[in-house]
N, C-alpha and C positions, 0 to 999 in steps of 0.2 A: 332216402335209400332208393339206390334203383329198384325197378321189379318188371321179369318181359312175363307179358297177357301173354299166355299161347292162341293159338289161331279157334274160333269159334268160340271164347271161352267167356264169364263175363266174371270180374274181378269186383266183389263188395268193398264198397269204399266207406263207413260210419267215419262220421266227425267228430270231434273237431280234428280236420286236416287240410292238406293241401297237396295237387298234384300236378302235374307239367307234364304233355306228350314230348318225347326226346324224336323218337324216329318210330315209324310204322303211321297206323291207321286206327283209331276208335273214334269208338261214339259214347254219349252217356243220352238214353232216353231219345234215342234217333238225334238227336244233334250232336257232330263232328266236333271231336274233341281237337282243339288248335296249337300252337306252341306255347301261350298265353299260360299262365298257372292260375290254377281253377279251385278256388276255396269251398271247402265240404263244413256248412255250419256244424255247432255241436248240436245231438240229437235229430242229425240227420244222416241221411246214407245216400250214396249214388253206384248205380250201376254202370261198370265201365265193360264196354263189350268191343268185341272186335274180330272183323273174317279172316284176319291173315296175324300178323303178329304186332305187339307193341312195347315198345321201348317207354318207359314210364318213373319219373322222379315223382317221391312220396315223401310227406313230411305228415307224419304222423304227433298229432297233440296228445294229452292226455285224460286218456280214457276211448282213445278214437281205434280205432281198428280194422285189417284187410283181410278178407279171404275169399278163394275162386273157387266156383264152380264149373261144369260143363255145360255148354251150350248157351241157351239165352233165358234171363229169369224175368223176362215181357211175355203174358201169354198171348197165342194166335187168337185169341178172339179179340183180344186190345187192334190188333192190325186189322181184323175186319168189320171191328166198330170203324176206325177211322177211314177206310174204304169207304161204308155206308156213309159218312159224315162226309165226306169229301163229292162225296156226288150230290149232298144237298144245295153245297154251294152257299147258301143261307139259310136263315132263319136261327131257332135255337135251341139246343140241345143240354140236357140238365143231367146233373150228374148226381147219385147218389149213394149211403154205403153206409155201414155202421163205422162207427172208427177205428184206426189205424186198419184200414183194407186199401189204401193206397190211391185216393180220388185225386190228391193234388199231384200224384208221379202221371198218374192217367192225363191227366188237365194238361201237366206238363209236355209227354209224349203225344198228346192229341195233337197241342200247338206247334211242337215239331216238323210233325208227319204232314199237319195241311201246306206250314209253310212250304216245307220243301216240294207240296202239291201246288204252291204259287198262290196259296190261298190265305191271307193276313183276315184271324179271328179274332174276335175282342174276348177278352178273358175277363170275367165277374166271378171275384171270390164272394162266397155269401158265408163262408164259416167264423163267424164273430168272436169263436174261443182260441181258433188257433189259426186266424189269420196271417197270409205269405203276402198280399199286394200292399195292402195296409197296414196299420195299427189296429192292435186285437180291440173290440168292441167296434167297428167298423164294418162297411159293407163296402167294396173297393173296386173299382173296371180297371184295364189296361188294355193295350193295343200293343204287340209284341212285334219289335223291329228289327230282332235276330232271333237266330237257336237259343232257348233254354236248355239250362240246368237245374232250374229250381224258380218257381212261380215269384220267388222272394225276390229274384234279378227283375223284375218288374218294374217300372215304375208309375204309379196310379196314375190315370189321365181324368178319375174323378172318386169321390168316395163320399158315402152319408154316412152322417155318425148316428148307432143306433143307443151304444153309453152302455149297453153289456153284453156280457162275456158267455153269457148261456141262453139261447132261443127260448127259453122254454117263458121266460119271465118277460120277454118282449116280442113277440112272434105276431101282434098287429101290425107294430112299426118297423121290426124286421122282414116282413110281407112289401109294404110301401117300400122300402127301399130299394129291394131285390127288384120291383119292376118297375121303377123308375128307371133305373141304370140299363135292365134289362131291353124298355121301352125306348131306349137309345140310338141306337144301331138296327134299324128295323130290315135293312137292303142287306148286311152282312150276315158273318155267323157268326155268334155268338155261344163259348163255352160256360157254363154256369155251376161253378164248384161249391157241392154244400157242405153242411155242418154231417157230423158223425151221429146224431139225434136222429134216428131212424126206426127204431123195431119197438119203443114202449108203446102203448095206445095213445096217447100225447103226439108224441111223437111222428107215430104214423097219419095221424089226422094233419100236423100240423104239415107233413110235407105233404098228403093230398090238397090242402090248402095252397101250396105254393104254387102245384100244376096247373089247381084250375085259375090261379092269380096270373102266373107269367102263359102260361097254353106254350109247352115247350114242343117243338117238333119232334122232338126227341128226348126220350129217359134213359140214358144207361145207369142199371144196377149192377154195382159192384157186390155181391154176394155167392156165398158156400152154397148155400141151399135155395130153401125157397122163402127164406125170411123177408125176401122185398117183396112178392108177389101182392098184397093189400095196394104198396102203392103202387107198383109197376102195372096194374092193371089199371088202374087211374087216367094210366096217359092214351094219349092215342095211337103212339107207337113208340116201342119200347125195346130192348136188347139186356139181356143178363150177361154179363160177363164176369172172368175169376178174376179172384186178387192175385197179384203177382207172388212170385215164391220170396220169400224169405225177405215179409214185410217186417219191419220195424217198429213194436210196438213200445210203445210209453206210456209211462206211468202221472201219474197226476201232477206229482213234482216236476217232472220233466216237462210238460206240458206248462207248468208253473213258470218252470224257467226257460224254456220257447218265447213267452209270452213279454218277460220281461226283458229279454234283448229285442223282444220287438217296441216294446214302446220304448227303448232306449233311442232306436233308432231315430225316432222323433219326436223327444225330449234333449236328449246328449245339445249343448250349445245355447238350451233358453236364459231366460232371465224372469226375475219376477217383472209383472207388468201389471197397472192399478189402471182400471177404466171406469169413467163414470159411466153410470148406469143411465143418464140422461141422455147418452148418446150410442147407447147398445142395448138392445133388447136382451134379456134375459131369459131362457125359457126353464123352467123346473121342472125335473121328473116327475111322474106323477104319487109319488110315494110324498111330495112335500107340496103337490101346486095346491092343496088349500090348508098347508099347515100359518101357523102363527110367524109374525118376522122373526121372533127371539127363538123358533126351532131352526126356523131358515140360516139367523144369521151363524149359529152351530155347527153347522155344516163345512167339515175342514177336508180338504185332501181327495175333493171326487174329482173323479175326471172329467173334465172338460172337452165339448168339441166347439171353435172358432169357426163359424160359419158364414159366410159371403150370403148377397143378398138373394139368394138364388137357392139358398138350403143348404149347398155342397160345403165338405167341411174342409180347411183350411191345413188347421193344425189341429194336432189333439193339446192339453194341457194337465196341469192340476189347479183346482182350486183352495188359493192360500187362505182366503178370507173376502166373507160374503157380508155387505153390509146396503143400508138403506137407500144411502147413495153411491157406493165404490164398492168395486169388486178387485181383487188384488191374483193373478192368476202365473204361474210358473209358466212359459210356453216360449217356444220363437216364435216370431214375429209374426202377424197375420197378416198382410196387403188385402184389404177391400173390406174388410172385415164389418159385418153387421148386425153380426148377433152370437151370444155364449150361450150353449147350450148343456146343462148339467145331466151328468150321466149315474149311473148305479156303481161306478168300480170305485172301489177306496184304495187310492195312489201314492209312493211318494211322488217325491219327484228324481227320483234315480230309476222309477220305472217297475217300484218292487209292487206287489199286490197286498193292500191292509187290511181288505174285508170288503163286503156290499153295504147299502146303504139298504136300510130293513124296510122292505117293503109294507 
């Protein structure tokens, strides 16, 4: 359907959709909307705004949805985080928030706004439940070489597999990983997008843990009140800022199946593949590394990460079957490949979620 944006207005776009600029001028999240047609996953939303008028084709899916408001639904304090962030030039700046308050549109918009400052930041998602660079149970970098629309346009230039989907049950080796990637890019800047695991007492330690592990130059909290103030005092310099209006929240199912078109995305195309074990290291979560072979050999349908000699993961998989000497694993192809390492998520391999492996 057509639809004209009036002038200053910003039009909600939920997915699943798709929309094409016809004639005029927008943006979505400070990047210039193009002639190109621009797909709105499901369970997501984009803000399409614009100062003068737009001419706009809309194909709306089902369950997807448009409607406009006045003015713009980016708050001014998001513009003068990214001022202050733009005059750091480098170092890195950590972002945090309870869920659904809109960290990964902020990440988005942050990456925009520097670009178009001439300033190319590396983008590390750290959120392992509802991961956009990566596969969910993952920790993922990227380097962004045009405008986003969505962190998911992405494509990782390295990721560690941590093997779950909730910090709270891996949050030593989810630490290691964050500042490894973090410890990357030491001359640039660096964006650091986390998990929604913010305000229980767990929770609040674990991300003062993360400060003092990566020393970010910068915390912005995404918060109503004063619910971040434990960690945001933490840092050594810090900025509260609001969530955007008319965030999109989701429900567990939703989040369920977020997850599972993400590891479609890098499953869709594998094949079973049988490795001997005499030429791939093995590493076992620690829920099994001192169980018996006959629990081990049990063990059907976890997820897999394909690891090079270097730690970084490869691909994700599933595990078809674990035995003394072969392991037989669902995945694409891995080049370089040195080591399988078994995770906590129980998989098909169509990407659905069957349960955790019991701690």
């Amino acid at each position: 359907m057509r639809y004209f944006l009036g002038s200053s207005n910003t039009l909600i776009v939920r997915g699943p959709a798709s929309l094409q600029l016809l004639a005029g001028r927008a943006t979505a999240l400070g990047a210039p909307l193009e002639s190109r047609r621009l797909i709105v996953r499901e369970e997501r939303q984009l803000p399409i705004e614009t100062s003068f008028e737009a001419d706009l084709d809309i194909v709306l899916g089902e369950s997807s949805s448009i409607f406009e408001v006045e003015g713009s639904t980016i708050p001014r304090s998001w513009h003068s985080a990214l001022d202050a962030i733009a005059e750091m030039n480098q170092g890195k700046v950590m972002i945090v928030g309870a869920a659904d308050v809109g960290k990964s549109t902020l990440s988005t918009f942050l990456a925009n706004g520097l670009l178009k400052k001439g300033i190319i930041p590396r983008i590390i998602d750290a959120d392992i439940g509802q991961a956009d660079i990566g596969p969910p149970t993952t920790v993922a970098s990227a380097v962004p070489t045009s405008y986003l629309y969505s962190l998911v346009d992405l494509t990782p230039s390295a990721m560690i597999f941590v093997g779950h989907t909730s910090p709270s049950h891996v949050q030593a080796k989810l630490l290691r990983g964050i500042r490894r990637l973090s410890d990357h890019g030491q001359r640039s800047l660096t964006l650091i997008n986390t998990d929604g695991w913010a305000l229980d007492p767990e929770a609040i330690l674990y991300k003062i843990g993360l400060i003092e592990t990566i020393h970010p130059d910068l915390v912005l909290g995404i918060a109503i009140g004063k619910e971040l103030e434990p960690i945001l005092s933490r840092a050594d310099a810090s900025m509260r800022i609001e969530a955007p209006q008319l965030v999109l929240a989701r429900s567990r199912s939703d989040r369920r199946q977020i997850r599972t078109a993400s590891y479609r995305r890098y499953l869709d195309g594998g094949n079973t593949i049988a490795y001997s074990r005499r030429n791939i290291r093995v590493r076992l979560p620690n829920a099994l590394a001192t169980s018996r072979l006959t629990r081990i050999s049990e063990q059907t349908n976890l997820i897999v990460g394909l690891l090079d000699n270097e730690g970084y993961l490869l691909q994700i998989g599933v595990l078809l079957n674990l035995e003394e000497e072969m392991l037989r694993v669902y995945s694409r192809p891995a080049d370089r490949l040195s080591e399988i390492e078994l995770g906590y998520v129980r998989l098909s391999a169509e990407g659905v979620e069957l349960g955790y492996l019991e701690l």
